[in-house]
C-alpha positions as CSV (number, residue, x, y, z in Angstrom):
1,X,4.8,18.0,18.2
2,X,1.9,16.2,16.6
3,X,1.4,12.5,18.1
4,X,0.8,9.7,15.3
5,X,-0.7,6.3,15.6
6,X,0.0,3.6,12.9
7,X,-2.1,0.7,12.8
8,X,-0.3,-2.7,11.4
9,X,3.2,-0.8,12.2
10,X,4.6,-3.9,11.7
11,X,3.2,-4.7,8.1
12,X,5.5,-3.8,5.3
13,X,3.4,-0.5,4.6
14,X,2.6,0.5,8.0
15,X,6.4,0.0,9.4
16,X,7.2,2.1,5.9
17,X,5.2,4.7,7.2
18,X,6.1,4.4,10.8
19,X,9.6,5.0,9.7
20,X,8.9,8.6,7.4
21,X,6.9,10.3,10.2
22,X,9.7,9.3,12.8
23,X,12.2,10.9,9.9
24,X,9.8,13.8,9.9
25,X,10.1,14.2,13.9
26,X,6.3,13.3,14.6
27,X,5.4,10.6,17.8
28,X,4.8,7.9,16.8
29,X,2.3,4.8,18.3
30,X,3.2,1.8,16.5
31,X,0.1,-0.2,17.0
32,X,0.7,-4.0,16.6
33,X,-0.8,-7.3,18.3
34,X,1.3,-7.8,20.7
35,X,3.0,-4.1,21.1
36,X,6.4,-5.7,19.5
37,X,8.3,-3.1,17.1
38,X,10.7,-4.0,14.2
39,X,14.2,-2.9,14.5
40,X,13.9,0.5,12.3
41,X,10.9,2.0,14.6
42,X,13.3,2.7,17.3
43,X,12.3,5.7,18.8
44,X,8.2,4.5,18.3
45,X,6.0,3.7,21.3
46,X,4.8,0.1,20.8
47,X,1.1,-0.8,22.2
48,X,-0.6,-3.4,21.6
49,X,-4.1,-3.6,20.5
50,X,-6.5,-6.3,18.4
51,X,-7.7,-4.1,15.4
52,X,-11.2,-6.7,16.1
53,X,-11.5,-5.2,19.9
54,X,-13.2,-1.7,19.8
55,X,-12.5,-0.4,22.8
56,X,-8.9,-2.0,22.8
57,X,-8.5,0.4,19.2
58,X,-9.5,3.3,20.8
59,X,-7.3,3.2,24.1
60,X,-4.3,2.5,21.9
61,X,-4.6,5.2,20.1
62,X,-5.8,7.7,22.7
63,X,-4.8,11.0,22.2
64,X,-3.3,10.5,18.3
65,X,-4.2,13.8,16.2
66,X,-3.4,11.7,13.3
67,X,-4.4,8.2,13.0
68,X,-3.0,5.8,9.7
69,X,-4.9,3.3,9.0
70,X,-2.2,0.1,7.6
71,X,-4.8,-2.9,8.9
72,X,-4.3,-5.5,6.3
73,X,-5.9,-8.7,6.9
74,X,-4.8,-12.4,5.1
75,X,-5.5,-11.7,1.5
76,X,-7.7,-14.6,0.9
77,X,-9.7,-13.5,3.7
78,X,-11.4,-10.3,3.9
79,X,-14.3,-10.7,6.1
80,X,-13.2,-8.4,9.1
81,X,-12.2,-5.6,7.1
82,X,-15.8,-3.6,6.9
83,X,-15.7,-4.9,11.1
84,X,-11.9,-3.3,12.2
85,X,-12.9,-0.1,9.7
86,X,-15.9,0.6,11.8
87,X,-13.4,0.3,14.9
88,X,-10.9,2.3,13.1
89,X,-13.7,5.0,12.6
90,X,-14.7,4.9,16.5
91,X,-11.1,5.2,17.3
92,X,-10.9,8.2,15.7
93,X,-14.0,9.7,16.6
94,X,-12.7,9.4,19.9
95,X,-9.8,11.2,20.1
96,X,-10.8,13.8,17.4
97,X,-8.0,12.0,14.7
98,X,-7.8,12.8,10.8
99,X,-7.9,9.0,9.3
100,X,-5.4,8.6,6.6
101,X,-6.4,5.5,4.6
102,X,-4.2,3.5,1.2
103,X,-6.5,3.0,-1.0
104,X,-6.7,0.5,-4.0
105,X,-7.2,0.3,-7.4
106,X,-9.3,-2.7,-7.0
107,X,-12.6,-0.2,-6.7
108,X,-12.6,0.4,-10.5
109,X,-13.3,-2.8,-11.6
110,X,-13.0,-4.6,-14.7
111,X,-12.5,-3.0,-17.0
112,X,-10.3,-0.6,-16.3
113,X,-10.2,2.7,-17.9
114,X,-6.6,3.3,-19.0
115,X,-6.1,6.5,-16.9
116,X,-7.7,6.5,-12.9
117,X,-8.7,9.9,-12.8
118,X,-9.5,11.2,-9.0
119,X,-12.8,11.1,-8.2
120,X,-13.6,9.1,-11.2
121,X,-17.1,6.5,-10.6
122,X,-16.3,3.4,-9.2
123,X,-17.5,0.1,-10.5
124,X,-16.3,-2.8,-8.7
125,X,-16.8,-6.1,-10.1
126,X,-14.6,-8.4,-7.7
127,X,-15.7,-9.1,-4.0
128,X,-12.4,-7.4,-2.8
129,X,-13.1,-4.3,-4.8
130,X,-17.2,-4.4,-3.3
131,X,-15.5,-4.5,0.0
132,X,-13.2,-1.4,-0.8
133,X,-16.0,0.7,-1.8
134,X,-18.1,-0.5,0.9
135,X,-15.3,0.7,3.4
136,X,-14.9,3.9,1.7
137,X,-18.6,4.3,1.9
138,X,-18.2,4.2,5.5
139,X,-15.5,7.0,5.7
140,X,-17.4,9.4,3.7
141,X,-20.8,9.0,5.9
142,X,-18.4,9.4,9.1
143,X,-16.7,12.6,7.2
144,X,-20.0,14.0,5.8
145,X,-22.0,13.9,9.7
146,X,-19.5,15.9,11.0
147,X,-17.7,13.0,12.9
148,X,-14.3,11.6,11.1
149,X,-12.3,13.4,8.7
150,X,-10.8,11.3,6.2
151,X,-8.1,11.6,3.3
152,X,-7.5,8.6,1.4
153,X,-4.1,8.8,-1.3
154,X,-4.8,5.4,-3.5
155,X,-1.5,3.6,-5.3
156,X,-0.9,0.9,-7.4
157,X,1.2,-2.3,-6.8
158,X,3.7,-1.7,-3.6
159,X,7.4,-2.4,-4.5
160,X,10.1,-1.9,-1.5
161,X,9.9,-1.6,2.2
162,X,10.7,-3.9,4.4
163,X,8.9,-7.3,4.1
164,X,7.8,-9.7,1.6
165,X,3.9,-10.4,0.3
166,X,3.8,-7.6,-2.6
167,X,4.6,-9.1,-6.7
168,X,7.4,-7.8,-6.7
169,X,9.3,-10.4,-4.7
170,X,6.9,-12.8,-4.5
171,X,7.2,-13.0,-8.9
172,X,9.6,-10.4,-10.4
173,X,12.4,-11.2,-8.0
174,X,11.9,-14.7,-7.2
175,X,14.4,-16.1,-9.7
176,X,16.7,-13.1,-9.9
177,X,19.5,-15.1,-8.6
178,X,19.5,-17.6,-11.6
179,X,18.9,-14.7,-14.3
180,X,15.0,-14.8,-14.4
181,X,12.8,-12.0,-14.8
182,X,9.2,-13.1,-14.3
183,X,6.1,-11.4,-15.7
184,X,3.3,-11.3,-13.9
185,X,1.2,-10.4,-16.9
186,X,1.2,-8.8,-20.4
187,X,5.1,-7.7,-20.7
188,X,3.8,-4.1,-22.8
189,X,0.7,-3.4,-21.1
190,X,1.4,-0.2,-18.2
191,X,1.1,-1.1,-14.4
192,X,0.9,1.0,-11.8
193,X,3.8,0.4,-9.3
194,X,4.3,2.3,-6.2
195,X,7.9,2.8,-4.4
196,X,6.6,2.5,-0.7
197,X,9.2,5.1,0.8
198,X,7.9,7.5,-1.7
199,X,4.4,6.7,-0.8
200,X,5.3,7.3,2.9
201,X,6.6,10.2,2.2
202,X,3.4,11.6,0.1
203,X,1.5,10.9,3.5
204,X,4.1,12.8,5.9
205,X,3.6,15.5,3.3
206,X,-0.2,15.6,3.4
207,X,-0.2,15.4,7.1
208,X,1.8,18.6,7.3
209,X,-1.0,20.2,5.2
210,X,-3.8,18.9,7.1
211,X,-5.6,21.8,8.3
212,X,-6.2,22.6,4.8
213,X,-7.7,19.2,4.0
214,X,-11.8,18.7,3.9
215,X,-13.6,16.0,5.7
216,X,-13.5,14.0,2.9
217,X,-10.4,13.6,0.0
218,X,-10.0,11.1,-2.2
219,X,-6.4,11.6,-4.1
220,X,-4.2,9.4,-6.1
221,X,-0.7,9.1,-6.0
222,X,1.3,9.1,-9.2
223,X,4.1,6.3,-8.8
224,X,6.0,4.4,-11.8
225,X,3.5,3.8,-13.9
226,X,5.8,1.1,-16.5
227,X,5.5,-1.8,-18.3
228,X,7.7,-5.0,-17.4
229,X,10.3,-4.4,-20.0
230,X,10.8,-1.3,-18.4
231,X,11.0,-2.9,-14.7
232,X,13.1,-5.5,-16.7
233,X,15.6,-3.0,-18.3
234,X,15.5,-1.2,-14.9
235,X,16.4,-4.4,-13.0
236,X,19.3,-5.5,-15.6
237,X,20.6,-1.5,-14.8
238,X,20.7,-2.4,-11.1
239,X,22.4,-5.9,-11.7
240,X,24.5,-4.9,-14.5
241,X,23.8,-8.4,-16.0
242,X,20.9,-9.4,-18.5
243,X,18.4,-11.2,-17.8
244,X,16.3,-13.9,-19.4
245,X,12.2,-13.1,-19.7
246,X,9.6,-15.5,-18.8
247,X,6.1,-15.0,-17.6
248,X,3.9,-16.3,-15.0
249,X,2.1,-19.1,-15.2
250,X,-1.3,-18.3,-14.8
251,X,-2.8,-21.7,-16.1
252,X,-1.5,-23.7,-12.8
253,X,-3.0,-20.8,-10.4
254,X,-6.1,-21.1,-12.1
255,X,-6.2,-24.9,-12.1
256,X,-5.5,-25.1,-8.5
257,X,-7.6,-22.3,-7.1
258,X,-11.0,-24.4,-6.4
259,X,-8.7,-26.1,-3.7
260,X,-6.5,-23.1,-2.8
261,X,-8.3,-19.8,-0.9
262,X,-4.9,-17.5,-2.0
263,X,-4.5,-18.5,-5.2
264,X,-8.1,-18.0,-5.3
265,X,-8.0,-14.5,-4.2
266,X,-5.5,-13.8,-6.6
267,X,-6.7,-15.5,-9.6
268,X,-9.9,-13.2,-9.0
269,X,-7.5,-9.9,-9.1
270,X,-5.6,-11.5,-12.3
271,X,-7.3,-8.3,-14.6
272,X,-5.3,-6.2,-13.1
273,X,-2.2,-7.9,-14.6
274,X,-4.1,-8.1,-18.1
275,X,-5.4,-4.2,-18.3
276,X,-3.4,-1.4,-18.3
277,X,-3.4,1.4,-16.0
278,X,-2.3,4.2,-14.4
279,X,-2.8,6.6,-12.1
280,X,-3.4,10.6,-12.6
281,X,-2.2,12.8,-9.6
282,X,-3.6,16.0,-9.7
283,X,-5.5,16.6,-6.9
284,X,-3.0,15.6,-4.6
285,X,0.0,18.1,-6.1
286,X,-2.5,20.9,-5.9
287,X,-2.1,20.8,-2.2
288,X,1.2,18.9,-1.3
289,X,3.0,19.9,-4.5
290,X,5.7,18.0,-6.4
291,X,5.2,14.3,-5.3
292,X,8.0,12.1,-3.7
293,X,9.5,10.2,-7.0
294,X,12.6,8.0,-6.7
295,X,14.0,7.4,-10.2
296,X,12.8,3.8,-11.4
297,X,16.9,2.1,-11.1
298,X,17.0,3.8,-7.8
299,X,13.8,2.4,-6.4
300,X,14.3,-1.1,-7.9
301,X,17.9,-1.1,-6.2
302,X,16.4,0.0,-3.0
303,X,13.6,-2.8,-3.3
304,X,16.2,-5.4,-4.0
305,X,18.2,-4.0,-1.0
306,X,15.2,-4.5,1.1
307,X,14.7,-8.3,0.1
308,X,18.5,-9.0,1.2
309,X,20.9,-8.0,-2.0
310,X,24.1,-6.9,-0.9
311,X,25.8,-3.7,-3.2
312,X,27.2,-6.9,-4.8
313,X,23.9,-7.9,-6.3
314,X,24.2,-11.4,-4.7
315,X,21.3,-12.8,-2.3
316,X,22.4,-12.6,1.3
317,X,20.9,-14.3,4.3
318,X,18.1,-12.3,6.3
């Protein structure tokens, strides 16, 4: 039985992920701060481990063959991301690990080409997206010496899973109980979304073929790739009730960003609300096959499930 570690298990895409490779009878190491597990990881072993201490990374996930990389730092501040990759990348030189890695659209820049073909040149033109590359830079030096192998699967916009943080809940759903759909950008323009359990699942899937990966793969995962009318007719399916459109209000993020770091951060991403895009999967059903899909009603009803909606479609307490 191969032996997994997680890092961030407790973050909504790591305890996602956590949960499909305990499904798919794997061990798991749910690595976390302070070694604490949430509910559904039963069965994980919880350690403990700062992402930031080096040789605290690599005893926590001594003896992983498989090491997933869900470290997510506070979005308006990404200045120990390059610092816990190189950790990440000592970890698994240690113990001989292939690093699995979620990678972003944020490395294209702006502007986006309409279709994110894999292995298509990246041009970042945000500090976030710089930082991307930068870390990616350092996974294919470690994959090309010899000394980590790598496979990185990049998705759009997360949408289910336990948790909250992603723009799906934090705008789309926010209002839901008093009939509000909210648009986080151009209603007709596509957006990559990705349904985290399917995500999860793509990973179990190329783990399974990991003796036929490379040192170094850079693949894409093919979510729902929709516009918000379509999230929106999806979402009045689920609720069986219509729902009134508005959209976001950009003009009081930007105003207020000089003085606020997040809304900073994400007034810098706001392109990628404005520019469509989507994601081509080829690469990655060459060697896992058919990708994990969930039917766009059935993944917004298991989102809104996961934020606390009851099979009545009302709001319950956490």
């Amino acid at each position: 039985m191969s032996t997994i570690a997680v890092l961030g298990a407790r973050g909504r895409l790591g305890r996602t992920v956590a949960k499909a490779f305990l499904d798919a009878r794997y061990k798991v190491r749910a690595v976390t701060r302070d070694g604490r597990l949430p509910a559904e990881l039963t069965g994980a072993t919880g350690i403990a481990a700062d992402a930031l201490d080096q040789a605290s990374l690599v005893a926590a996930t001594k003896g992983a063959d498989i090491v997933f990389n869900g470290l997510n730092p506070i979005y308006s501040d990404w200045s120990s991301c390059l610092p816990m990759a190189e950790n990440v990348m000592a970890a698994c030189r240690a113990n001989g690990a292939l690093h699995l890695f979620p990678g972003t659209v944020y490395n294209f820049g702006s502007p986006m080409p309409p279709v994110l073909t894999e292995g298509m040149p990246q041009r970042p033109t945000t500090e976030k997206g710089r930082i991307r590359v930068a870390m990616e830079a350092l996974f294919r030096s470690e994959a090309e010496t010899g000394r980590v192998r790598t496979s990185i699967v990049r998705a759009g916009d997360f949408f289910g899973g336990k948790g909250t943080g992603s723009w799906f809940d934090l705008v789309v759903a926010s209002k839901l109980d008093k009939g509000i759909y909210t648009a986080p950008g151009e209603v007709d323009l596509v957006h990559e979304w990705t349904y985290l359990p399917d995500y999860a699942a793509a990973f179990v899937a190329l783990a399974g073929r990991r003796d036929a990966l490379g040192s170094y793969e850079d693949f894409n995962f093919a979510g729902h790739p929709v516009t918000d009318l379509q999230l929106k007719a999806a979402t009045e399916e689920v609720l069986g009730r219509s729902l009134k459109l508005v959209s976001m209000p950009w003009w009081v993020l930007r105003l207020g960003s000089p003085f606020m770091p997040m809304w900073k951060a994400i007034v810098s991403m706001s392109y990628l609300r404005f520019e469509e895009h989507r994601l081509a999967a080829g690469r990655l059903e060459s060697v896992v096959g058919p990708l994990p899909h969930t039917a766009l009603p059935q993944a917004v009803a298991g989102a809104l499930a996961d934020l606390g909606w009851s099979q009545t479609h009302a709001r319950v307490a956490a």
